[in-house]
Structure formats: C-alpha cells, structure tokens
N, CA, C and O atoms as a MOPAC input file, in Angstrom:
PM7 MOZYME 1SCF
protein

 N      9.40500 1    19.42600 1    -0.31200 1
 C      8.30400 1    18.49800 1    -0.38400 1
 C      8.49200 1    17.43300 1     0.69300 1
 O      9.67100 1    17.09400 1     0.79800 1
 N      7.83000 1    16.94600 1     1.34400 1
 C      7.47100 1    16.27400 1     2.19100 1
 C      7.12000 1    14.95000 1     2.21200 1
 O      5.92300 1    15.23100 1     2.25900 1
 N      7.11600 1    13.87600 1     2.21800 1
 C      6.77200 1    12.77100 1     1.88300 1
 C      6.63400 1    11.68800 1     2.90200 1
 O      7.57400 1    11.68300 1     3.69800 1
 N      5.55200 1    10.59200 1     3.14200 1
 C      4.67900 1     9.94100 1     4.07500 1
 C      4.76300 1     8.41300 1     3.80900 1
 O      4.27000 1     8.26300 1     2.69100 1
 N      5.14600 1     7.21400 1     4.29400 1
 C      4.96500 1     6.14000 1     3.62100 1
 C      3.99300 1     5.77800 1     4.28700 1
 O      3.57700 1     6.54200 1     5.15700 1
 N      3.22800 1     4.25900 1     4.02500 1
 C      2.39600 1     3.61500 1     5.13700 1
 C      2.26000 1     2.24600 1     4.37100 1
 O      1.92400 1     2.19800 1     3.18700 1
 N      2.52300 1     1.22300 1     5.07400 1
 C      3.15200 1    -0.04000 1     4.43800 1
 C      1.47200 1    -0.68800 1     5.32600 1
 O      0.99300 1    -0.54000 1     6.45100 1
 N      0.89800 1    -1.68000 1     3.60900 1
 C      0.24900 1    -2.36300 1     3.35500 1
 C      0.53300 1    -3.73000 1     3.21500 1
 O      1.52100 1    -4.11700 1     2.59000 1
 N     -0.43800 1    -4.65000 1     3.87200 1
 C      0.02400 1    -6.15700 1     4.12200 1
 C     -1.44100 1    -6.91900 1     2.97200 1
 O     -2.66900 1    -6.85100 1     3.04000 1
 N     -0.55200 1    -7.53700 1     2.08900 1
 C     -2.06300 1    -8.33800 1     1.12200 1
 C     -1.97200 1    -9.67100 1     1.94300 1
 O     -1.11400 1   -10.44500 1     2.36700 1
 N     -3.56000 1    -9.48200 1     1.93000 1
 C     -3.96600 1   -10.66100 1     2.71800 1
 C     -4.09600 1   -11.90100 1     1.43100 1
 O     -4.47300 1   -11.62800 1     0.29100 1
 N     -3.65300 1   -13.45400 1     1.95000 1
 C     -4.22700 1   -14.48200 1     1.04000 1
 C     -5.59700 1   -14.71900 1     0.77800 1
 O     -6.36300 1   -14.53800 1     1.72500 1
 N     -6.00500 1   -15.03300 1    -0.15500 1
 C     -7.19900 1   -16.13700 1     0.22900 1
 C     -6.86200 1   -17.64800 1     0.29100 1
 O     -5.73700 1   -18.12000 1     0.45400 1
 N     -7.89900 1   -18.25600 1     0.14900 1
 C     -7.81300 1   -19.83600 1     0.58400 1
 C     -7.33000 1   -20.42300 1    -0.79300 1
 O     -7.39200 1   -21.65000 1    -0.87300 1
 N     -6.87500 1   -19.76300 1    -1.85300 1
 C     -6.00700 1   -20.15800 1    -3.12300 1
 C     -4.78100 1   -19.42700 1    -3.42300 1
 O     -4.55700 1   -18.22800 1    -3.25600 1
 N     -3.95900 1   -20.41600 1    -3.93200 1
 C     -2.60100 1   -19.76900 1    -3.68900 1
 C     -2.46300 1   -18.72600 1    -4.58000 1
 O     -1.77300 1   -17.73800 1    -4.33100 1
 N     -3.27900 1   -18.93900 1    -5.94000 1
 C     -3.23700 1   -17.75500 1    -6.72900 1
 C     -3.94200 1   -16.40600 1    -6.91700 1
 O     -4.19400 1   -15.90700 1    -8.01400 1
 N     -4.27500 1   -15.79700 1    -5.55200 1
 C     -5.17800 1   -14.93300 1    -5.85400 1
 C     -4.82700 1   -14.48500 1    -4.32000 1
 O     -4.30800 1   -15.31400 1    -3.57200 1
 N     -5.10400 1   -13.21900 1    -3.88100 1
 C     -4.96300 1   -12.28900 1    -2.29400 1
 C     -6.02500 1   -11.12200 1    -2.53300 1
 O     -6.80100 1   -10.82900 1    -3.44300 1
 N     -5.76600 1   -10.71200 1    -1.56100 1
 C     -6.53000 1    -9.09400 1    -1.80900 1
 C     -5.97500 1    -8.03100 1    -0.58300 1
 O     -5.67100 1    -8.35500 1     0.56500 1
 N     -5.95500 1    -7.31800 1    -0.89600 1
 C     -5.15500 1    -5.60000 1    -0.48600 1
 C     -6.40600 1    -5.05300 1     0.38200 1
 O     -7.43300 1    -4.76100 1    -0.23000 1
 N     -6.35400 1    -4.90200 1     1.80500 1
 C     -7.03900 1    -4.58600 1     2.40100 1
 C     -6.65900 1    -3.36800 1     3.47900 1
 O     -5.59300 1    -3.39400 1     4.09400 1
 N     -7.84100 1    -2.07800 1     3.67900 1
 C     -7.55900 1    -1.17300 1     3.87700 1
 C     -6.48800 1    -0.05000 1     3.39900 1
 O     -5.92900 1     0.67700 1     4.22000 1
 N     -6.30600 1     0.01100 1     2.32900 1
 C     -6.22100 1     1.15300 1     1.49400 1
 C     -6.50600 1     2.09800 1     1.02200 1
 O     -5.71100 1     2.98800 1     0.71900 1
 N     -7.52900 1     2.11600 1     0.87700 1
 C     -9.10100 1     3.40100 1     0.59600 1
 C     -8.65900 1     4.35600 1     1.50900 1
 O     -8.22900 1     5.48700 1     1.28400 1
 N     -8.86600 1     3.57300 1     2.92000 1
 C     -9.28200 1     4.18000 1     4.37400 1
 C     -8.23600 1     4.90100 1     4.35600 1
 O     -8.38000 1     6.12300 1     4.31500 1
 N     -6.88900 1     4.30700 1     4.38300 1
 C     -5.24300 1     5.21600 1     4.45100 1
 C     -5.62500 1     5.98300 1     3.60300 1
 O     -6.19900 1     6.93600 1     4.13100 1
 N     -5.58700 1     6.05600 1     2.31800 1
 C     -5.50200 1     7.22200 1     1.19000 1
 C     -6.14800 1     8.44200 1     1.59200 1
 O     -5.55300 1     9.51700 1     1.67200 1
 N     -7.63200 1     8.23700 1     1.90100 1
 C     -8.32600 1     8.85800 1     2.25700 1
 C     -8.06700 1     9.73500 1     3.97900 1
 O     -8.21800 1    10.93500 1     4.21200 1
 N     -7.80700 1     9.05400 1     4.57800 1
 C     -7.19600 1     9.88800 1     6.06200 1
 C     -5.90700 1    10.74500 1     5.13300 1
 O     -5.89800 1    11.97600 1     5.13800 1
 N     -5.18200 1    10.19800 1     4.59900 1
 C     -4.18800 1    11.31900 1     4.09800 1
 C     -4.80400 1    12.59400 1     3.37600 1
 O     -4.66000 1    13.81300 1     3.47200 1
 N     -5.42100 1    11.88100 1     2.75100 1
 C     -5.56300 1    12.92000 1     1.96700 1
 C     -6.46800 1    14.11300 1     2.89200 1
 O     -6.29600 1    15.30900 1     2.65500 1
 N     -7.40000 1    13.66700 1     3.91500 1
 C     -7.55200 1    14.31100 1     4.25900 1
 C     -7.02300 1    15.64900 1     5.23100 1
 O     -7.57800 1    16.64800 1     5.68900 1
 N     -5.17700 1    14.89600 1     5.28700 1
 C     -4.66600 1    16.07400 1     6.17700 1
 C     -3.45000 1    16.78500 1     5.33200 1
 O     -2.44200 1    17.39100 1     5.69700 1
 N     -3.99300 1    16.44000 1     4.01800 1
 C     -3.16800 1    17.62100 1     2.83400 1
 C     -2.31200 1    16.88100 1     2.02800 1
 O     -1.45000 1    17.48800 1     1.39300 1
 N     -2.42400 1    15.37900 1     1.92300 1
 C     -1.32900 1    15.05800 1     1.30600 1
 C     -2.34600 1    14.22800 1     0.20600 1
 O     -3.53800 1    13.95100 1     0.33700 1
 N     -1.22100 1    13.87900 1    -1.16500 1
 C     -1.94600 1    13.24400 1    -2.16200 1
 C     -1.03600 1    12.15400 1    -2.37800 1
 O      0.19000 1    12.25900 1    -2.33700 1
 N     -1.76900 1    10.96200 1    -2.64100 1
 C     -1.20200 1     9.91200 1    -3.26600 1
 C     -0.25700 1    10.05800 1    -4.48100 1
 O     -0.57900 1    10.57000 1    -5.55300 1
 N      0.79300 1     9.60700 1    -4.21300 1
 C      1.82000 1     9.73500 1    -4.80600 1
 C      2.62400 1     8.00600 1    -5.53900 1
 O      3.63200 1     7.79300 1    -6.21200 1
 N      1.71700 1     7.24800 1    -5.05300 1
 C      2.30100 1     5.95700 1    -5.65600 1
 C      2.45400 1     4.67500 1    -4.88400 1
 O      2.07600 1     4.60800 1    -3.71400 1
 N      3.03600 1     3.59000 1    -5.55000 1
 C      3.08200 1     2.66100 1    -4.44400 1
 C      4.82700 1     1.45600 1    -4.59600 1
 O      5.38900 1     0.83300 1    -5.49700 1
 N      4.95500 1     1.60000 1    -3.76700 1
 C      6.72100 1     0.53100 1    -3.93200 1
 C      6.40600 1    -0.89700 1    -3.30100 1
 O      5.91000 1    -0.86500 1    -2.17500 1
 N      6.61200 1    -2.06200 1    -3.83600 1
 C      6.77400 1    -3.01500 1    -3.13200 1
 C      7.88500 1    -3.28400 1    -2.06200 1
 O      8.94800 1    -2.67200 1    -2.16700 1
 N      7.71700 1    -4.04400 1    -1.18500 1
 C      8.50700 1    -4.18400 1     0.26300 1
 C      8.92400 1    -5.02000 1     0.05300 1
 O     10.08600 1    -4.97600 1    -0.35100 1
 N      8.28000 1    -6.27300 1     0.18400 1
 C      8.25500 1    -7.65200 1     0.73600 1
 C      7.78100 1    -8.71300 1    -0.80400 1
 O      7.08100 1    -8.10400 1    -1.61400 1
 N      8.07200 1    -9.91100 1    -1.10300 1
 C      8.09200 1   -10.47100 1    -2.26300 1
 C      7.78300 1   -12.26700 1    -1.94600 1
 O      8.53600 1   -13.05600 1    -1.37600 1
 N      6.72700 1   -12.46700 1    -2.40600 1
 C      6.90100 1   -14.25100 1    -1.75100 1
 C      7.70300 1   -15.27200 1    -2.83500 1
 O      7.62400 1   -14.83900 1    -3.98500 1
 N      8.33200 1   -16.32400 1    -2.73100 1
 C      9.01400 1   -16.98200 1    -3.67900 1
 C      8.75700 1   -17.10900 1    -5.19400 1
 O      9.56500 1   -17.48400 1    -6.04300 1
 N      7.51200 1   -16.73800 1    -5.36500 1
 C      6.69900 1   -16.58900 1    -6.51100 1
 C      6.75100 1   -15.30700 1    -6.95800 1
 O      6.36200 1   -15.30700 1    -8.12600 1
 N      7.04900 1   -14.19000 1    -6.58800 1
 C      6.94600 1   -13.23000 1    -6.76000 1
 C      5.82200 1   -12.08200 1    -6.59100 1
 O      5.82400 1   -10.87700 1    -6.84400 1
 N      4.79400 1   -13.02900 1    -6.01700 1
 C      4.12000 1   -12.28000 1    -5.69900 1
 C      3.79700 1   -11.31700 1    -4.50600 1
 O      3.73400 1   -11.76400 1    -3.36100 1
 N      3.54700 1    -9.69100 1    -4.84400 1
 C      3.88100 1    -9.13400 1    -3.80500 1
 C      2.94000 1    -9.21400 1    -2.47000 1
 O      1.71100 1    -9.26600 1    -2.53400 1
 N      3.62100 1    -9.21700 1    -1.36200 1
 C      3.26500 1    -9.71400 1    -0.21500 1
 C      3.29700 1    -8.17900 1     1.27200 1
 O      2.85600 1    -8.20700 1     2.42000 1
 N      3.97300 1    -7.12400 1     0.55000 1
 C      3.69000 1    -6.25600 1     1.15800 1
 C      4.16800 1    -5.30200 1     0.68000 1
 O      5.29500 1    -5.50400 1     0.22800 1
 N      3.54900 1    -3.67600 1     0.51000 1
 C      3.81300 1    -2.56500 1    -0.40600 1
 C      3.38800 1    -1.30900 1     0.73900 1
 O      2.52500 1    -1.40700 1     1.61200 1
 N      4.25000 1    -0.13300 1     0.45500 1
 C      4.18000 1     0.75100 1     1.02500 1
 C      3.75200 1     1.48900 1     0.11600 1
 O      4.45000 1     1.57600 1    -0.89400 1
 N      2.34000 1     2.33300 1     0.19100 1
 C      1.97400 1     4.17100 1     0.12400 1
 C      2.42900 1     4.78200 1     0.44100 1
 O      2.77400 1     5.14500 1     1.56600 1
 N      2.67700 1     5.33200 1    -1.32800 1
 C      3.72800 1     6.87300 1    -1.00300 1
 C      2.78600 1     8.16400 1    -0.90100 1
 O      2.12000 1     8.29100 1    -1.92900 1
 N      2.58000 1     9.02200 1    -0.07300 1
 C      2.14800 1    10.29400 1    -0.38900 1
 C      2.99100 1    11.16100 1    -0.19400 1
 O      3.96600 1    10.93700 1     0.52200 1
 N      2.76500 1    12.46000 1    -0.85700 1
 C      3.62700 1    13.55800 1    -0.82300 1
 C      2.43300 1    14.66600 1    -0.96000 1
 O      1.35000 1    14.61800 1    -1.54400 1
 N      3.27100 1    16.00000 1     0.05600 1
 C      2.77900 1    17.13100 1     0.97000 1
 C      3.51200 1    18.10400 1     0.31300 1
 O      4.68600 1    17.88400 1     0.61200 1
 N      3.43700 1    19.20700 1    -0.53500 1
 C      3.69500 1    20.41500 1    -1.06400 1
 C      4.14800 1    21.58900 1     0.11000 1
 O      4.41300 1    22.74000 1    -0.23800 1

C-alpha cells in the first residue's frame, strides 16, 4: 500500500477563537482523482492554545 501526505495550513480569522481550513476539497479531490482515497488526517503544527495550526492529508493507494 502506498501512501501520500499533503500538509494543510488553517488560516485565522480576525478572532482569536475561530480559523478556517482552506483548500481541502480541491486536494482530496485531485487525489482522488488519480486513484487514491482519503485516508485521514494528523496534526503537524499546534499554537500555544492548542489549537491546530497545521495538519497533513493522509491518502492511501491499493
């Protein structure tokens, strides 16, 4: 089995308690379109708060 990461950056907004995860769809979807399926997601990166600040897509290829 084969396996693909692709590391995602959450963007802030203009409040400290809240971000949003941008371009993800688009990755999943290009993968998937060249045979692989979403397989999950790991955090990377962690801000003092704990909130996560950057996560890698796992896919995996049969």
């Amino acid at each position: 089995m084969e396996y693909r990461f692709e590391q995602v950056s959450v963007e802030p907004f203009t409040t400290p308690k809240s971000s949003e995860l941008n371009g993800h769809r688009d990755i999943i979807t290009r993968y998937a379109a060249q045979g692989f399926e979403y397989a999950g997601w790991i955090p990377v990166q962690q801000g003092p708060s704990g909130k996560i600040l950057k996560l890698d897509l796992v896919f995996a290829q049969k």
